[in-house]
N, C-alpha and C positions, 0 to 999 in steps of 0.2 A: 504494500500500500504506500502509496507515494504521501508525501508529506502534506500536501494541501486536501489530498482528500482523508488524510485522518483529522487534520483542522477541522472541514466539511460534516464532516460523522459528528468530531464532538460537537461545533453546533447545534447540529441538530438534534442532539443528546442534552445540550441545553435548553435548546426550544420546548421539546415536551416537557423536563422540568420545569420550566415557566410556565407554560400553558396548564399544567394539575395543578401548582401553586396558586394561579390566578382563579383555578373552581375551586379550592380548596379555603382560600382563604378570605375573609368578607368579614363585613357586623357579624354573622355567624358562624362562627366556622365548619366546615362540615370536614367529617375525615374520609379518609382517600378510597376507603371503601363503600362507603355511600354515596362519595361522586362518581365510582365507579358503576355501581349498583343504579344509582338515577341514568345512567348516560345509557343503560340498558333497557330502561324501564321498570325496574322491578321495586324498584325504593318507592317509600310515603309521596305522597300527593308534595305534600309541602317541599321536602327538598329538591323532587323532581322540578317547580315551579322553578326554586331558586337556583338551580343548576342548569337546565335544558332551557328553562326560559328565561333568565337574566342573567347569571354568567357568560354561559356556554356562547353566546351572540355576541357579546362585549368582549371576553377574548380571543373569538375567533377575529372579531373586526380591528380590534389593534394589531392583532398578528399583520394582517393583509394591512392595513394603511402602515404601519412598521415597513414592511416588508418592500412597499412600493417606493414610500417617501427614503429611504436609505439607497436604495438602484437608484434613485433619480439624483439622488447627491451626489453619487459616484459616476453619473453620466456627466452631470453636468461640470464636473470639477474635470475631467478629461477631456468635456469639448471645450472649455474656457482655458484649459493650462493652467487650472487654480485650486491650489487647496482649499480656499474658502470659500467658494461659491457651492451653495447650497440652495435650497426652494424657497424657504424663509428669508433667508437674506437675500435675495435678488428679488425679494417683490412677487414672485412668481404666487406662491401659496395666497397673498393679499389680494392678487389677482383672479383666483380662481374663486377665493372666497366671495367677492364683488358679485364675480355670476350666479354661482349661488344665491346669496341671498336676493339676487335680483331676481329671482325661476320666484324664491320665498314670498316674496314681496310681490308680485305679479299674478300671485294666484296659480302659477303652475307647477303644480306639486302634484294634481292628480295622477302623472306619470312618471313618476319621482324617477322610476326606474332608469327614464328614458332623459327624460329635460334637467334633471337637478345635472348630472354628469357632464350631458353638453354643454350647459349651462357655464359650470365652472372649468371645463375645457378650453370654452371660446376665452373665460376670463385669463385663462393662466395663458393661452397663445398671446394677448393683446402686452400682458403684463412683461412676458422675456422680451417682444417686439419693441417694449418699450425701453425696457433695461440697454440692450444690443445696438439701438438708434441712439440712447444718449449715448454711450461710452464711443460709437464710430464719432458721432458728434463733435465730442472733444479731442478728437485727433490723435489718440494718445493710441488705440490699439483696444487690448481687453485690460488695460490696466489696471490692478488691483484695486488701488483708490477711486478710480472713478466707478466701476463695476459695484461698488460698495456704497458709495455715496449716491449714485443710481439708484440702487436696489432699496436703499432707507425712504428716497424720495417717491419714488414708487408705491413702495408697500404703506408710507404714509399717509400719500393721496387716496391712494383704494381705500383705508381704514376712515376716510375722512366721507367718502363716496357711502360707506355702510352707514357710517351714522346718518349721515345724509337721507338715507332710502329708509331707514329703520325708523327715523321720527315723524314718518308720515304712515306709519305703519300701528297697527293695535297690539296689543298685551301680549298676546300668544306668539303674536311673528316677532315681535320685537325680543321674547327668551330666545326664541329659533335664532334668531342672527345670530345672537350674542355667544350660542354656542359654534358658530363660525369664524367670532372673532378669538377666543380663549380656547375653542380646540377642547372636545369631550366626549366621551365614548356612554356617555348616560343615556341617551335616547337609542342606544343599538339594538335593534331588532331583527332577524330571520331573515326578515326583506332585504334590510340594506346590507347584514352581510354577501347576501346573493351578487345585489347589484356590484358592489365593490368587486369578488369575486370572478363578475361575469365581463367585464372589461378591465380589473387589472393584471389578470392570473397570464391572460394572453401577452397583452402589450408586456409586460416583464420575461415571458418566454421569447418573446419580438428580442426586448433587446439584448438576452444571454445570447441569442444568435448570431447580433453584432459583435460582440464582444472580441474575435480576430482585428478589423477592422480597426474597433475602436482604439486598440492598443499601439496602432499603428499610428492611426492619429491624436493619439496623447503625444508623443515624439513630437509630431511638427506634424503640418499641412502639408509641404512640398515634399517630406517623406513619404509620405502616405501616400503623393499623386506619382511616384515616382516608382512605388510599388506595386500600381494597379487600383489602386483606392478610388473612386468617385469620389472625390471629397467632397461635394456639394449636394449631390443626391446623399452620402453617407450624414451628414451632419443637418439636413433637412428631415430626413428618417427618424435622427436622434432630439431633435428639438419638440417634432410632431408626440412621436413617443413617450416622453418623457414629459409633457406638459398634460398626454392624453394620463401617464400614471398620476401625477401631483392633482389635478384638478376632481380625478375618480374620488382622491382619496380626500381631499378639501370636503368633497360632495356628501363624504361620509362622515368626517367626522371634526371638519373646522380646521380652520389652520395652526399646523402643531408643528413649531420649530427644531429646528437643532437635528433631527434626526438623523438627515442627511449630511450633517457636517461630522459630529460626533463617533458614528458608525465607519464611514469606508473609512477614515483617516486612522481609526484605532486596529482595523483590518489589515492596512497597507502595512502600518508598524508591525504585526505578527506574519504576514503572508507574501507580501509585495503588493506589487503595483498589477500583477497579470489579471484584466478584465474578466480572461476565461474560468479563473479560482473567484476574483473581488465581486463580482456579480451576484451569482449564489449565496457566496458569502454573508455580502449585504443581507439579501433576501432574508438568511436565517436569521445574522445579527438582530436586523431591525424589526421583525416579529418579536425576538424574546426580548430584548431590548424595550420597545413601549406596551409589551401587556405586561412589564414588571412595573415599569413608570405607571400605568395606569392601577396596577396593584395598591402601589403606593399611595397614587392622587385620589381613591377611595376609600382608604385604611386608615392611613396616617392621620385625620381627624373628622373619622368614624363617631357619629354616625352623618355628618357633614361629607363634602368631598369637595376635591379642590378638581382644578381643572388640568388634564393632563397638561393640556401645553405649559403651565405653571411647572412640573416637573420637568419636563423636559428641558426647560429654558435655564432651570438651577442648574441643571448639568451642564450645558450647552454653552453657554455665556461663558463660564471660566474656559473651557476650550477652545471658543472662538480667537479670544483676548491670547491665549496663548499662541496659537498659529498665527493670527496679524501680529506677533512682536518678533515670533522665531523669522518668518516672511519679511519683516523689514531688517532685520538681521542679515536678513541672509541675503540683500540686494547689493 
């Protein structure tokens, strides 16, 4: 067994630990044999409720928006040439959320399945377009600081657009947004794990199948085109995909930072940099990775809960801060 796929294994040896901790553990605790015994059907009414019907949906759905939002970090930090470009901090996730809650606010929700998704797809494509126009803009290239400075201005405006739509909105859509803007797995149900599911599972197999490519063009552009690469069709494929996964997972569950930064970067220090191991990888990482977060963001002041993106952001923030100082370090 080669070394990255014993990495591989153990993840996913992590993940289902995380995944039984997260039915395991709540306001109530249940032990492992009765989450076992409800996941079967044969356990009491009551803990099957709290197991198959409120658990079991809440961490299936951080697994898959984990899972989506980490590949999309590590795509987009390969097509930028940047450690720190992530979905949250490029505005991208503020962007996807804007659509969202605009499907919210507009009354279409009937087909949540179908419009919340495009919805925050259209947003998150407008929102990189935006990021990608300023930073050519200033002339500089994908320059760290402008890319950054971008992506603040960005995600500001969009957050400023939600309150905007939200105060001409009543009671009930006005929590709905809110859980857009703070990022929360409390309203997760059956359906929306499907939805998530049914357009992210694919789009992340789409782009483990780049993954050759991509690593070509991590190196450089003229590399790439030098070795047979489309570089334009390739990084159009990657922008499309990668905005279709962040916008899925917005659609699901609000925008929840850091994920994407936090994961490949702590990946790359144990594995490297190869797209073909960092991909999956992700995948794992960032499943077990925020239904632990969201373990947390429900427990820790039980019977209250905080909002995952609040954990994710304690972790994330001091990592970020790190990488922009090692990054100007090292210019």
């Amino acid at each position: 067994m080669t070394r990255h796929a014993f990495l591989l294994v153990g993840l996913l040896a992590a993940l289902v630990a995380t995944v039984v901790s997260g039915l395991v553990i709540g306001a109530v605790s249940i032990p492992v044999a009765d989450v076992l015994s409800a996941l079967g059907g044969s356990a009491d009414a009551q803990t099957r409720t709290i197991v198959v019907g409120l658990r079991l949906p809440r961490v299936l759905l951080a697994a898959e928006v984990g899972a989506g939002l980490a590949v999309a970090g590590a795509v987009f930090q390969a097509l930028l040439r940047n450690p720190l470009a992530e979905p949250y901090v490029l505005g991208v996730s503020s962007g996807a959320a804007v659509g969202a809650v605009t499907a919210i606010v507009l009354g279409m929700t009937a087909t949540s399945m179908l419009t919340l998704p495009i919805a925050a797809f259209i947003g998150a494509i407008v929102a990189i377009t935006l990021v990608l126009g300023m930073a050519a803009a200033a002339g500089r290239g994908l320059d760290t600081h402008v890319l950054l400075l971008a992506g603040v201005v960005i995600g500001a405006f969009f957050n400023a657009v939600i309150l905007l739509l939200v105060n001409f909105a009543d009671l009930e859509t006005f929590r709905a947004a809110m859980l857009w803007i703070m990022g929360s797995f409390n309203g997760a149900t059956q359906e929306s794990v499907t939805t998530v599911a049914v357009w992210v599972l694919p789009a992340l197999l789409g782009l483990g199948l780049l993954a050759r490519p991509l690593n070509l063009l991590s190196v450089g552009e003229q590399s790439a085109f030098h070795l047979g690469v489309d570089v334009r069709q390739l990084k159009l494929l990657l922008y499309i995909g990668t905005s279709l996964v962040v916008g899925v997972c917005v659609a699901g569950s609000g925008a929840i930072g850091f994920v994407g930064l936090v994961v490949p970067h702590a990946l790359r220090l144990v594995g490297g940099s190869d797209h073909r191991w960092l991909i999956p990888a992700c995948a794992l990482t960032g499943a077990a990775f925020l239904v632990f977060a969201d373990t947390i963001a429900r427990t820790v002041v039980a019977p209250a809960e905080l909002p995952v993106g609040v954990v994710t952001a304690l972790a994330g923030v001091p990592v970020f801060l790190w990488l922009l100082i090692r990054h100007e370090e090292g210019m």
